[in-house]
N, CA, C and O atoms as CSV, one atom per row, in Angstrom:
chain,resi,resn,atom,element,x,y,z
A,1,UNK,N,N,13.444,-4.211,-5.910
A,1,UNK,CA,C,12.711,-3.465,-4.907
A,1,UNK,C,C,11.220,-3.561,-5.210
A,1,UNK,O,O,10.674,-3.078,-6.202
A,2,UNK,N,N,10.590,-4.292,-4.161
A,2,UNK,CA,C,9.249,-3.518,-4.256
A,2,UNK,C,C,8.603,-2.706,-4.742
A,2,UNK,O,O,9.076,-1.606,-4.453
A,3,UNK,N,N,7.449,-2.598,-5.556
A,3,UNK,CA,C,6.821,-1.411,-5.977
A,3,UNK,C,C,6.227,-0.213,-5.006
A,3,UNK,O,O,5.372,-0.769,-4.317
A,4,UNK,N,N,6.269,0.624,-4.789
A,4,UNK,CA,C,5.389,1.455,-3.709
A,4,UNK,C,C,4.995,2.677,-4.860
A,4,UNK,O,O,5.845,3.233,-5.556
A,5,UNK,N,N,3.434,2.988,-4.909
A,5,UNK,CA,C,2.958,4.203,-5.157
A,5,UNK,C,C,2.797,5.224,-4.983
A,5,UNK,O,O,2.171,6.061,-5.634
A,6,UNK,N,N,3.714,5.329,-3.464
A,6,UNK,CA,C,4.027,6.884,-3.178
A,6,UNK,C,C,5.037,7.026,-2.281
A,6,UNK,O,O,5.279,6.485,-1.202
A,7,UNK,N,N,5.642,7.950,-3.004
A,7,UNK,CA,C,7.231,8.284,-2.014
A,7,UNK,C,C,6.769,9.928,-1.573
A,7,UNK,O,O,6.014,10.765,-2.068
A,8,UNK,N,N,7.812,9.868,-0.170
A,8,UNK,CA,C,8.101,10.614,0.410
A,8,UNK,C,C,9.624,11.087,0.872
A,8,UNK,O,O,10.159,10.219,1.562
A,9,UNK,N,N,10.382,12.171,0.670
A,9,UNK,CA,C,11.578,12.290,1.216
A,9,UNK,C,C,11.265,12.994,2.974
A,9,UNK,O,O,10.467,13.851,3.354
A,10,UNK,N,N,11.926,12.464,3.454
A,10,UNK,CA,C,12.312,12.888,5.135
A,10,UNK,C,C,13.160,12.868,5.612
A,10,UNK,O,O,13.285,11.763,6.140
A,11,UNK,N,N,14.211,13.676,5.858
A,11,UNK,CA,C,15.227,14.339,5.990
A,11,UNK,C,C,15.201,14.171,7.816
A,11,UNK,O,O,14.355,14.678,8.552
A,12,UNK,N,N,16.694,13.092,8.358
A,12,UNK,CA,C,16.488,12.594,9.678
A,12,UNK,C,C,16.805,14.401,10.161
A,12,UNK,O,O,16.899,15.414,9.466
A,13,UNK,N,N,16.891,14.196,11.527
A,13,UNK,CA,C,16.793,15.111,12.074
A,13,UNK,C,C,18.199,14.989,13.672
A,13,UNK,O,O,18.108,14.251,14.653
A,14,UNK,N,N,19.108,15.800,13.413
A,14,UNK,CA,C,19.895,15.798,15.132
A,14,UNK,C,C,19.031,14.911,16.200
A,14,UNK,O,O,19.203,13.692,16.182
A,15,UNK,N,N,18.378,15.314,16.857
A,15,UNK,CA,C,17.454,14.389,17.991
A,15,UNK,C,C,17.254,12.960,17.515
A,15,UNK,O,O,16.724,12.223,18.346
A,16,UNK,N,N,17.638,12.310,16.106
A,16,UNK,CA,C,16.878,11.303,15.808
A,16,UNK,C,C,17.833,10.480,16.446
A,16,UNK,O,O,17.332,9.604,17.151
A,17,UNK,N,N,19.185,10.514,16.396
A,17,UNK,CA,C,20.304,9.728,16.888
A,17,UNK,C,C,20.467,9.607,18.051
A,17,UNK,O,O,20.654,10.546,18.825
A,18,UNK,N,N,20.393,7.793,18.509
A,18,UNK,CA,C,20.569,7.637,20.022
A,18,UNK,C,C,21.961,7.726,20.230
A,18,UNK,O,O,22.710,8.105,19.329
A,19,UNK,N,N,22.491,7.303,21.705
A,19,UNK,CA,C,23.818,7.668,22.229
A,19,UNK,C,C,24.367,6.467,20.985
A,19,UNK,O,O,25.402,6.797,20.406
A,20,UNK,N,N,23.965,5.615,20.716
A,20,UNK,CA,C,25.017,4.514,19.596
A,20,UNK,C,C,25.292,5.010,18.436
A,20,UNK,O,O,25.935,4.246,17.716
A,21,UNK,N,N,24.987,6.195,17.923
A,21,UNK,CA,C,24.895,7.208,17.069
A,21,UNK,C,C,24.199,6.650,15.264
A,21,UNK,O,O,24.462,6.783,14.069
A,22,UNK,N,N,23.376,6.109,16.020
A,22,UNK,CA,C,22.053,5.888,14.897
A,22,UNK,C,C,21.095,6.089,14.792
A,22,UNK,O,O,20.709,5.723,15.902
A,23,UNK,N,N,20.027,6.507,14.175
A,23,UNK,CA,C,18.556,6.628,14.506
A,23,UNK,C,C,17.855,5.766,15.343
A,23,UNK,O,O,17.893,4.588,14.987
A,24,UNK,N,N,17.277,5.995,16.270
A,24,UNK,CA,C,16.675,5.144,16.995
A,24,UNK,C,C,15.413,4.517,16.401
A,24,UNK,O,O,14.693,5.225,15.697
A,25,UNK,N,N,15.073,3.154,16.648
A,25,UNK,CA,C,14.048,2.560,16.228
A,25,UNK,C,C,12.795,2.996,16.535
A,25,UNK,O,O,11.928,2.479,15.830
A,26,UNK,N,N,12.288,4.005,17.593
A,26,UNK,CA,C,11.146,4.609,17.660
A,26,UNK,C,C,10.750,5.690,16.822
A,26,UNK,O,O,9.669,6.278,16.798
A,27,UNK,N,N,12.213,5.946,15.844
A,27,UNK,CA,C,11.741,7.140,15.222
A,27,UNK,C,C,11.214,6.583,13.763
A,27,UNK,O,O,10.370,7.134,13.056
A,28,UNK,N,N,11.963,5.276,13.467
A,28,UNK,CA,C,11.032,4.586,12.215
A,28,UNK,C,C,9.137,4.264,12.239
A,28,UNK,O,O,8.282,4.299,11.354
A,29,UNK,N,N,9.102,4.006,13.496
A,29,UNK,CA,C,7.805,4.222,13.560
A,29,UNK,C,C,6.615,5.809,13.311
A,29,UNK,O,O,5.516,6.026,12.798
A,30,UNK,N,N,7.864,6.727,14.158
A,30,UNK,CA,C,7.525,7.838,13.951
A,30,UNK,C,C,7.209,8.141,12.368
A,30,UNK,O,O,6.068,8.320,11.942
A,31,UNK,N,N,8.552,8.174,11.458
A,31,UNK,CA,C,8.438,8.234,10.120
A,31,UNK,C,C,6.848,7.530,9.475
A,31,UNK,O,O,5.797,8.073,9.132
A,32,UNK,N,N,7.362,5.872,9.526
A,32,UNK,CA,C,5.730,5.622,9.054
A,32,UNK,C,C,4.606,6.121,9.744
A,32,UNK,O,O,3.870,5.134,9.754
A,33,UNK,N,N,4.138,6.826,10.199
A,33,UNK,CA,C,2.557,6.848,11.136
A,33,UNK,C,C,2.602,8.426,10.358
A,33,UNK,O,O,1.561,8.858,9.864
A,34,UNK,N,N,4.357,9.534,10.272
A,34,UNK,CA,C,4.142,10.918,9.688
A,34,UNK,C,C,3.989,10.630,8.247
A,34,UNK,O,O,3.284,11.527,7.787
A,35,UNK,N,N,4.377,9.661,7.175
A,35,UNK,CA,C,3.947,9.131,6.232
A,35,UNK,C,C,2.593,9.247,5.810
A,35,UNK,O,O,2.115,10.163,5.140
A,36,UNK,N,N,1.962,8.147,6.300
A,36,UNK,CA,C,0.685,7.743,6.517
A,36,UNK,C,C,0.175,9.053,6.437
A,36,UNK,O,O,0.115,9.932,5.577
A,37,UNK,N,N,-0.232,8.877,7.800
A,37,UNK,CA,C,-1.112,10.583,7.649
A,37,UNK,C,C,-1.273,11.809,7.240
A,37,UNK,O,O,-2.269,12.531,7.276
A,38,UNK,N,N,0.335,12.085,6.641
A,38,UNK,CA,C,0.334,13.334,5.416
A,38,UNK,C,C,-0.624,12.938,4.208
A,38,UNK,O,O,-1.072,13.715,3.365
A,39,UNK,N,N,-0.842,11.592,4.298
A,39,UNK,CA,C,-1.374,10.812,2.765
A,39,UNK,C,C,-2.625,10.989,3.082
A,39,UNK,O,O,-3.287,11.513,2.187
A,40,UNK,N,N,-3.389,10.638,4.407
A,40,UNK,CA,C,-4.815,10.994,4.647
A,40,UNK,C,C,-5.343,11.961,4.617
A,40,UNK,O,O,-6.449,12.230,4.147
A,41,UNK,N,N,-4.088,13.032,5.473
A,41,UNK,CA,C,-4.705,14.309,5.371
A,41,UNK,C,C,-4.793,15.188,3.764
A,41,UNK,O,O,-5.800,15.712,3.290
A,42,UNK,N,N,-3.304,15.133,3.110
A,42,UNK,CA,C,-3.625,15.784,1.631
A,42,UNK,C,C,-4.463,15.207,0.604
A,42,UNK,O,O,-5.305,15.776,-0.091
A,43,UNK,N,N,-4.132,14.077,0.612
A,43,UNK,CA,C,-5.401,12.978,-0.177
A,43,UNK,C,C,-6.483,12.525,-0.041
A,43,UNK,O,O,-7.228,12.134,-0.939
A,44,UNK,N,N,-6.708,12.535,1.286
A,44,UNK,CA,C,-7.651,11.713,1.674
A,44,UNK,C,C,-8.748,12.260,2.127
A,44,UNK,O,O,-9.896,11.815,2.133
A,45,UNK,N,N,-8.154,13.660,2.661
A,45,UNK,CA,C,-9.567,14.469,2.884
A,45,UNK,C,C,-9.492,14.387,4.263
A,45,UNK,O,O,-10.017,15.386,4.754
A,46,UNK,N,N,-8.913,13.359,5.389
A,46,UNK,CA,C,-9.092,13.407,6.567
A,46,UNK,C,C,-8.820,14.896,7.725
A,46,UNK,O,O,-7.758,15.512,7.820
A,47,UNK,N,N,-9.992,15.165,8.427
A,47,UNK,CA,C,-10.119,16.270,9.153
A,47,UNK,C,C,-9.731,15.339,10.297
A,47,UNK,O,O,-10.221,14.284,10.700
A,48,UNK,N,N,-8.238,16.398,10.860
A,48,UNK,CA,C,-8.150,15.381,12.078
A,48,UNK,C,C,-8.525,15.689,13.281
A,48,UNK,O,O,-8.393,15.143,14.376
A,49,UNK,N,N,-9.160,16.935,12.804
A,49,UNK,CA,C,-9.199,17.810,14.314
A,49,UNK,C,C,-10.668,18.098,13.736
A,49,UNK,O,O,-10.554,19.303,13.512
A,50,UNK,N,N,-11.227,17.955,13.571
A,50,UNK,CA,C,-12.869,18.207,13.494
A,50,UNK,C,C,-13.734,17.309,13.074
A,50,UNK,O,O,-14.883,17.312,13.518
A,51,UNK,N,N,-13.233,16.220,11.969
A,51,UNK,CA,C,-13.719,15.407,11.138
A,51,UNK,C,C,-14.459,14.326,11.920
A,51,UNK,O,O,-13.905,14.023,12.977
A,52,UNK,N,N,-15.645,13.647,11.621
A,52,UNK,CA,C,-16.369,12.574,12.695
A,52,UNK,C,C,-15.789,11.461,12.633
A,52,UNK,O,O,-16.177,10.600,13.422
A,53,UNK,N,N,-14.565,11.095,11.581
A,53,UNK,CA,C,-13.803,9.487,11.214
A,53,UNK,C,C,-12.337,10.382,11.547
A,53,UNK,O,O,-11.807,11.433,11.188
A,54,UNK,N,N,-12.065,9.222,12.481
A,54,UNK,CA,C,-10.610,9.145,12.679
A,54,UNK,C,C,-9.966,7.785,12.431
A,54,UNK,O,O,-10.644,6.782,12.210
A,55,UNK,N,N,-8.697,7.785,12.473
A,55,UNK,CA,C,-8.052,5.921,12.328
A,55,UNK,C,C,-7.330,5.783,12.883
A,55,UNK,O,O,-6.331,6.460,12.643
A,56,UNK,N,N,-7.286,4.784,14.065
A,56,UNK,CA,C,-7.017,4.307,15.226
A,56,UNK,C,C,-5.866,3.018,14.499
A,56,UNK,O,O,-6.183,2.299,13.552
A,57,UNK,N,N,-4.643,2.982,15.150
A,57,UNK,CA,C,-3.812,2.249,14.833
A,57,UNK,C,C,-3.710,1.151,16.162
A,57,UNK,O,O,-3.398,1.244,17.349
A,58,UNK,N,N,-4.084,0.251,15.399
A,58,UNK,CA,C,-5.075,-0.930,16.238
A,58,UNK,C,C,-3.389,-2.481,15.938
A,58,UNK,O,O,-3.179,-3.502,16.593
A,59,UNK,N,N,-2.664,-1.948,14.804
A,59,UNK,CA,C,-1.229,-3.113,15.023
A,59,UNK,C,C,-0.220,-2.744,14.012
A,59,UNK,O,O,-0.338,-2.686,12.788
A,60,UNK,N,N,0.769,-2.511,14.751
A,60,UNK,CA,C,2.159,-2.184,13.931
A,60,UNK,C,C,3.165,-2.851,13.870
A,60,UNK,O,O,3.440,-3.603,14.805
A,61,UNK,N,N,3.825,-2.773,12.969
A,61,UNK,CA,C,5.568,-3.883,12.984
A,61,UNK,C,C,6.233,-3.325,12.621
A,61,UNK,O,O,5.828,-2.299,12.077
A,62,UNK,N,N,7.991,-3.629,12.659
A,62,UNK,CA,C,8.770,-3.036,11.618
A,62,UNK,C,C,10.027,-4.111,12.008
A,62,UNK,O,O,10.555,-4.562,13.025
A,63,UNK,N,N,10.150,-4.218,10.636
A,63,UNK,CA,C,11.656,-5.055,10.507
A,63,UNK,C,C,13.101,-4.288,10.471
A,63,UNK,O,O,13.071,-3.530,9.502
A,64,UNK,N,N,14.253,-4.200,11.097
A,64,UNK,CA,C,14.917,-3.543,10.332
A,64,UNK,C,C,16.305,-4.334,10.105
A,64,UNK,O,O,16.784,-5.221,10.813
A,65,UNK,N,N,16.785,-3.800,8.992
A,65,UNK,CA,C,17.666,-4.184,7.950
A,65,UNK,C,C,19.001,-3.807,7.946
A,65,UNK,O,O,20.002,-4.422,7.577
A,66,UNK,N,N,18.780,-2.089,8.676
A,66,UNK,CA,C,20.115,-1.590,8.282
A,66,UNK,C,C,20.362,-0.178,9.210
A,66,UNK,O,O,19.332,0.110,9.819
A,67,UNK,N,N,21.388,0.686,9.438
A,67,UNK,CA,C,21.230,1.485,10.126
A,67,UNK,C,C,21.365,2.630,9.109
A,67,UNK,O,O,21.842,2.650,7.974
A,68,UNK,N,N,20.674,3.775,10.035
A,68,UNK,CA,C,20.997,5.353,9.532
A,68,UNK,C,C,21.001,6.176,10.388
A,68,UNK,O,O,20.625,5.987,11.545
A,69,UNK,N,N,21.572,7.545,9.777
A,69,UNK,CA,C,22.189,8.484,10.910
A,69,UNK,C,C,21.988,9.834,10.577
A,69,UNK,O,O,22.270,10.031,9.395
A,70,UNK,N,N,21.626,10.783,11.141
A,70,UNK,CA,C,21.806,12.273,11.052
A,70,UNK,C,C,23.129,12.269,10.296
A,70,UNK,O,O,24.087,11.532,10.530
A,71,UNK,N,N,23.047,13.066,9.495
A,71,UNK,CA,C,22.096,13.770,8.302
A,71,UNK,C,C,21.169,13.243,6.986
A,71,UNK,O,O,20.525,13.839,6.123
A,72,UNK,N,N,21.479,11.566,7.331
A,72,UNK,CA,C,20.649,11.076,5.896
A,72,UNK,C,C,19.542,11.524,5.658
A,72,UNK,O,O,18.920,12.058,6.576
A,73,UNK,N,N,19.008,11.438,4.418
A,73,UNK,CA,C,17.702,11.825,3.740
A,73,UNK,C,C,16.993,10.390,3.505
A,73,UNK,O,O,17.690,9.728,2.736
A,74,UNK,N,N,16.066,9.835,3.835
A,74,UNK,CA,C,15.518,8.978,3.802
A,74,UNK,C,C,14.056,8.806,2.791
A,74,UNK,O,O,13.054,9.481,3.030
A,75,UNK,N,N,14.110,7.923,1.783
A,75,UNK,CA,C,12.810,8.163,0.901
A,75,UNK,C,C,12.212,6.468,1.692
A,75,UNK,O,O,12.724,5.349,1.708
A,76,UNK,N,N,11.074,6.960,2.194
A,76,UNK,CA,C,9.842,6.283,2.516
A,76,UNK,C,C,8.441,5.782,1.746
A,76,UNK,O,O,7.501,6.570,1.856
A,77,UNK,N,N,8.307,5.109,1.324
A,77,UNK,CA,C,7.287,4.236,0.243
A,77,UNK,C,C,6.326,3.737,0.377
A,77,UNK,O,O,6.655,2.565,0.559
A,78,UNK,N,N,5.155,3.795,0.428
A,78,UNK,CA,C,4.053,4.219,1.495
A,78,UNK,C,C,3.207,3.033,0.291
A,78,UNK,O,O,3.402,3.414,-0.863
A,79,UNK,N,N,2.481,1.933,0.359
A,79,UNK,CA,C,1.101,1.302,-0.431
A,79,UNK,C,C,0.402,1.061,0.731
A,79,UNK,O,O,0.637,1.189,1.933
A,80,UNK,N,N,-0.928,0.509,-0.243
A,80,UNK,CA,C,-1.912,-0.397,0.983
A,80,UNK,C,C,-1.798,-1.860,0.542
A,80,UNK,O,O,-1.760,-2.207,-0.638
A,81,UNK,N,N,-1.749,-2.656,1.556
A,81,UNK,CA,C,-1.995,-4.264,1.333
A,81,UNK,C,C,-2.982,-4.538,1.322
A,81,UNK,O,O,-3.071,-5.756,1.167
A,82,UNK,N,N,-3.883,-4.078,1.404
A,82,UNK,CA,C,-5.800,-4.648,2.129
A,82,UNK,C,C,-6.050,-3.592,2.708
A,82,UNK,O,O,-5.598,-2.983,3.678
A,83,UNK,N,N,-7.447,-3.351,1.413
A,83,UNK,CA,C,-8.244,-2.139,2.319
A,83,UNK,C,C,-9.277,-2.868,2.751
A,83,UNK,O,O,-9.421,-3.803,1.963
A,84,UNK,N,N,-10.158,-2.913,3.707
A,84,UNK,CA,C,-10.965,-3.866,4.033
A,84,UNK,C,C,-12.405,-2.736,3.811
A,84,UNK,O,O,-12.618,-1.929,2.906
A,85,UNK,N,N,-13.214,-3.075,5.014
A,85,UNK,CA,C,-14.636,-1.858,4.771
A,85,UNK,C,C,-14.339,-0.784,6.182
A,85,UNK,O,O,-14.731,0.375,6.317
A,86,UNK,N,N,-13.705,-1.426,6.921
A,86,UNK,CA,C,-13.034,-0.408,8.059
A,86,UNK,C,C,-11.833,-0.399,8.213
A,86,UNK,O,O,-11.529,0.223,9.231
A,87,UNK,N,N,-11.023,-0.787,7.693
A,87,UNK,CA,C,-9.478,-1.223,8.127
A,87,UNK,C,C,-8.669,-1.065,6.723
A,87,UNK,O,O,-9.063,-1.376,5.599
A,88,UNK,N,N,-7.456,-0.508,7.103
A,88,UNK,CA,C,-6.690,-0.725,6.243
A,88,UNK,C,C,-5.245,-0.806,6.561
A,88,UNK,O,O,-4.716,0.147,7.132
A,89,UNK,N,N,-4.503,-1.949,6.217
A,89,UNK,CA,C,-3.202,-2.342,5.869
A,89,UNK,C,C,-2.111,-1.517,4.873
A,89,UNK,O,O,-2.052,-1.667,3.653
A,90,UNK,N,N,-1.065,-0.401,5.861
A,90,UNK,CA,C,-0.464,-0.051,4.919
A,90,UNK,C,C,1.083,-0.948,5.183
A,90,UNK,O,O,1.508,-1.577,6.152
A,91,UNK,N,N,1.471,-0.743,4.240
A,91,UNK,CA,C,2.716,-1.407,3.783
A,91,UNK,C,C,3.936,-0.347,3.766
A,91,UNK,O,O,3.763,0.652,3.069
A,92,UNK,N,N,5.107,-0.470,4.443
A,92,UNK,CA,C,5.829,0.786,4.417
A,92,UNK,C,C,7.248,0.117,4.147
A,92,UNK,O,O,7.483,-1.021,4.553
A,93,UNK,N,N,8.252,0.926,3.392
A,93,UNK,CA,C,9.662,1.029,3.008
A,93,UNK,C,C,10.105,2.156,3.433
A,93,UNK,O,O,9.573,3.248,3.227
A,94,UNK,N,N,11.341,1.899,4.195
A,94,UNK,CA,C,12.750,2.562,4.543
A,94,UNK,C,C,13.696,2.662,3.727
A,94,UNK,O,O,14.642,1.894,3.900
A,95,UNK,N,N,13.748,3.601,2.619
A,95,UNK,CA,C,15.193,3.754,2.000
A,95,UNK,C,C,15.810,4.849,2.655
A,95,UNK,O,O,15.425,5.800,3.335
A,96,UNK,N,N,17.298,4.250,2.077
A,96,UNK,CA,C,18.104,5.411,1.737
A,96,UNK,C,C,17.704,6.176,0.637
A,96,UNK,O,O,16.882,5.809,-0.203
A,97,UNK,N,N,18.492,7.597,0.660
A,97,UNK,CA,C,17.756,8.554,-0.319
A,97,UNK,C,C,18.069,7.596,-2.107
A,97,UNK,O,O,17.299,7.682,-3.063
A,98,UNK,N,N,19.120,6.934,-2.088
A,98,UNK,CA,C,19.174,6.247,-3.173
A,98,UNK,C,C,17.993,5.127,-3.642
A,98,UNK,O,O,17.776,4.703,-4.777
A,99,UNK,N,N,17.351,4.818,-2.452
A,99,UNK,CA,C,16.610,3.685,-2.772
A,99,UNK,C,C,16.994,2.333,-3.364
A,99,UNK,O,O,16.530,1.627,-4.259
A,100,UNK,N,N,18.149,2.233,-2.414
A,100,UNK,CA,C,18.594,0.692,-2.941
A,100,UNK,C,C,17.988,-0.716,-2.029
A,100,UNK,O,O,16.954,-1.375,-2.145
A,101,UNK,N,N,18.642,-0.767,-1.506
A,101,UNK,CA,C,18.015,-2.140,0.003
A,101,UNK,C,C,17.373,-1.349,0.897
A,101,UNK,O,O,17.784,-0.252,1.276
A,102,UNK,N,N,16.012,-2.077,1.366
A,102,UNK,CA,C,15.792,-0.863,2.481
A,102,UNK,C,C,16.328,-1.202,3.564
A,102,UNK,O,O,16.887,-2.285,3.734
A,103,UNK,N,N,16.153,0.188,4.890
A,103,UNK,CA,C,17.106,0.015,5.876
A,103,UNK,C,C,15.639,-0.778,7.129
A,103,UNK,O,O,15.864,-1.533,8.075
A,104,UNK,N,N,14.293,-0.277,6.685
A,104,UNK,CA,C,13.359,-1.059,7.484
A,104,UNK,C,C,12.193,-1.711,6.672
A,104,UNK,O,O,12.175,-1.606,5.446
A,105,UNK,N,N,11.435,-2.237,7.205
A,105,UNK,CA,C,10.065,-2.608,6.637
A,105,UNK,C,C,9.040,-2.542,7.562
A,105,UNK,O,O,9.274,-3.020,8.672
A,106,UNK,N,N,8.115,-2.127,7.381
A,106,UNK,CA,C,7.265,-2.660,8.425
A,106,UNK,C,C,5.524,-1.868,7.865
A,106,UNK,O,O,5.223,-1.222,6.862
A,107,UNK,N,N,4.647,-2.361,9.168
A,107,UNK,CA,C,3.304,-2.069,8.452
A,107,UNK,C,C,2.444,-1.659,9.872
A,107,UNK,O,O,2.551,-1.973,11.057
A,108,UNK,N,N,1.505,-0.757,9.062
A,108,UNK,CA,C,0.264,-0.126,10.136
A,108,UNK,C,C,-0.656,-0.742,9.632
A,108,UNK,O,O,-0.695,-1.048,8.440
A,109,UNK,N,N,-1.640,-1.043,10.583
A,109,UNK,CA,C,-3.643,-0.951,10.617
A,109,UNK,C,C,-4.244,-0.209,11.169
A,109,UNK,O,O,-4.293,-0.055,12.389
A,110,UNK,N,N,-4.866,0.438,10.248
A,110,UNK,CA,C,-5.761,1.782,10.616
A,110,UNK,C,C,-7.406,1.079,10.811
A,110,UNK,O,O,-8.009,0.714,9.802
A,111,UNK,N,N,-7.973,0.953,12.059
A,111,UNK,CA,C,-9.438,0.829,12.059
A,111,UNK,C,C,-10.381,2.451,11.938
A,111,UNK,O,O,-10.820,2.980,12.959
A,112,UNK,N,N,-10.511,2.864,11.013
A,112,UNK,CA,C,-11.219,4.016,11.031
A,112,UNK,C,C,-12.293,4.005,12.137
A,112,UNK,O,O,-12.306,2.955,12.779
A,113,UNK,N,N,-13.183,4.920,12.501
A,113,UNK,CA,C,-14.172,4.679,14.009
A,113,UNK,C,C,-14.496,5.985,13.680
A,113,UNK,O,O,-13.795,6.843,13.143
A,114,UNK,N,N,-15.891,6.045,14.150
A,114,UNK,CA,C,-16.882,7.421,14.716
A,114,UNK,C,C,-15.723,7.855,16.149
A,114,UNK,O,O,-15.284,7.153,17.059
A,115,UNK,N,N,-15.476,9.649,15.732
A,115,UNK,CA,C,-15.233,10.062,16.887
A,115,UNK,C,C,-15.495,10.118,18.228
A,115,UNK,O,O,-14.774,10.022,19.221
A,116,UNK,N,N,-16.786,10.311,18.048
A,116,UNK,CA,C,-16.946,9.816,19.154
A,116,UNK,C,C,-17.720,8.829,20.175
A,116,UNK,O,O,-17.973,8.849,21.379
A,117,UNK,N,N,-18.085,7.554,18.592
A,117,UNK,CA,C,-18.600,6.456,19.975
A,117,UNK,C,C,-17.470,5.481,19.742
A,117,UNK,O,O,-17.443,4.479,20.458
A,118,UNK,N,N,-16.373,5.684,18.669
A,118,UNK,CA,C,-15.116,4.769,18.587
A,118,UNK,C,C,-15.426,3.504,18.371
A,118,UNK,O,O,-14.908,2.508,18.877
A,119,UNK,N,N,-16.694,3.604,17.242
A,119,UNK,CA,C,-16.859,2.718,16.793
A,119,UNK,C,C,-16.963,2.579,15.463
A,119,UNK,O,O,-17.639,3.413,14.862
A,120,UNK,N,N,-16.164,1.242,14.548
A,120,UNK,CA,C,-16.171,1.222,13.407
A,120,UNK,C,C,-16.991,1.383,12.080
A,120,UNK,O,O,-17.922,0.660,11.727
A,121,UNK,N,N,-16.515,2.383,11.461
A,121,UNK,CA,C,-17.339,2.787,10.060
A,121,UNK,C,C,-16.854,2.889,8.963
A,121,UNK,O,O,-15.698,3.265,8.767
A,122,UNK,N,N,-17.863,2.493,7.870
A,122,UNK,CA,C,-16.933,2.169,6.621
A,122,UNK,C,C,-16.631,3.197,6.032
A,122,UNK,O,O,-17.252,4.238,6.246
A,123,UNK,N,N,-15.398,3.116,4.980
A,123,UNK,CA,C,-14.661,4.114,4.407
A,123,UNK,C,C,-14.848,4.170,3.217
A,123,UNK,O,O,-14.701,3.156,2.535
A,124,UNK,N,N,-15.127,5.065,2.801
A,124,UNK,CA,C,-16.137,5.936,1.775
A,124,UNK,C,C,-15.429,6.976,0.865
A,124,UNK,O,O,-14.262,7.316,1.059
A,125,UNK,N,N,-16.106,7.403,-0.017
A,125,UNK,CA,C,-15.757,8.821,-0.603
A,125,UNK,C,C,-14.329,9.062,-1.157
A,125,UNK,O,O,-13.872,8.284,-1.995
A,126,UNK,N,N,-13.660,10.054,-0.739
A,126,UNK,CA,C,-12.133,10.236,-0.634
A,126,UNK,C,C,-11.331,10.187,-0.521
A,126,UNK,O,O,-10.319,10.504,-1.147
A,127,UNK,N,N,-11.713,9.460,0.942
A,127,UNK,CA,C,-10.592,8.833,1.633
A,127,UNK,C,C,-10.300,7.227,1.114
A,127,UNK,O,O,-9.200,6.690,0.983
A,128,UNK,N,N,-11.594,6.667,0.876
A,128,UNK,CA,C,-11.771,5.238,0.071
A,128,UNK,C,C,-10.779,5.349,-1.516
A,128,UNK,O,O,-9.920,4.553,-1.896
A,129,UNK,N,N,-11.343,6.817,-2.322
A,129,UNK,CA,C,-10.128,6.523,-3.653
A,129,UNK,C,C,-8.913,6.435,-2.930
A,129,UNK,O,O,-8.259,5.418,-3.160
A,130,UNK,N,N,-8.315,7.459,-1.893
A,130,UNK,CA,C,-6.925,7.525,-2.007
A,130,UNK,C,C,-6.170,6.649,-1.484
A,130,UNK,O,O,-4.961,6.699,-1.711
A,131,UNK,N,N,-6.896,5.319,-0.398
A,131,UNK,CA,C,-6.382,4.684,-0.120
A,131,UNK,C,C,-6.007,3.473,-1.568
A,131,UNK,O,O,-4.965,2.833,-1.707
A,132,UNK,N,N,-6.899,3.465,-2.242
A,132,UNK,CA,C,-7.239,2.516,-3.217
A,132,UNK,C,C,-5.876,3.061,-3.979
A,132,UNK,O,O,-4.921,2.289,-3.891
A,133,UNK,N,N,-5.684,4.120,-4.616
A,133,UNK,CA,C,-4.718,4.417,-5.027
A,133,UNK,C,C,-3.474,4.073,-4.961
A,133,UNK,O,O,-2.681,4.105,-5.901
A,134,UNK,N,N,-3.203,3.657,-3.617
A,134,UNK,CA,C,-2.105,3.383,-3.458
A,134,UNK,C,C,-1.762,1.512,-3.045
A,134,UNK,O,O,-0.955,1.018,-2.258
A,135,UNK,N,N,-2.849,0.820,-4.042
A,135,UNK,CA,C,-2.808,-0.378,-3.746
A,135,UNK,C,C,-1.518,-0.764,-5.095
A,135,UNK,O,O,-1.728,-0.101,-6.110
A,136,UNK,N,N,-0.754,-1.354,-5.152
A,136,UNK,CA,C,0.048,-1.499,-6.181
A,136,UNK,C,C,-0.717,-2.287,-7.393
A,136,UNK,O,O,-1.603,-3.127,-7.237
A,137,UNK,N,N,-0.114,-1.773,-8.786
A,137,UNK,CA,C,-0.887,-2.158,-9.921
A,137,UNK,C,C,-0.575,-3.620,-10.312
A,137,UNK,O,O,-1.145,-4.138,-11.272
């Protein structure tokens, strides 16, 4: 398995299961993007509701591997691939709560931007360690 520098457990939820009685693939996206941004906001310092830098998810993917279902517990594995001076590449894993094969893969780009001329600015300070942090060693 892959290295990832930060896990998260997330516990699926009743609603997550479509009529084929699996999680639906919009909710893996959901997972990574609620990932992500728990990491900006506790780590990173990001104000999302007042702050003048926000991060605009500018391209996403996800592979998947395997299915899951209400009630699994799912541990999610969160690095960065490339932090750039506005952008950053995170890298995301789908386990099962065991963490054996994952069930997805896939990845976000965050272009950080001024609130409000939505235009790109470099990432700095806090938010710059914590992304760094989670670049694998």
């Amino acid at each position: 398995m892959t290295s990832y520098p930060h896990w998260q457990q997330v516990p699926t939820r009743w609603k997550d299961n479509d009529v084929y009685g699996h999680v639906n693939n919009v909710v893996h996206y959901a997972l990574m993007d609620t990932v992500i941004n728990t990491w900006l906001i506790e780590r990173g310092g990001l104000d999302i509701h007042d702050g003048g830098v926000i991060g605009l998810c500018v391209e996403s993917h996800c592979n998947y591997h395997g299915s899951v279902a209400f009630p699994d517990v799912l541990s999610v594995g969160l690095r960065v691939g490339h932090l750039g001076r506005s952008s950053v590449r995170y890298e995301i894993g789908i386990f099962r709560e065991d963490r054996g094969e994952p069930v997805a893969e896939g990845h976000f780009v965050h272009v950080f931007v001024d609130r409000e001329t939505r235009r790109p600015v470099p990432i700095e300070g806090k938010l710059r360690e914590s992304l760094a942090a989670l670049k694998p060693a």
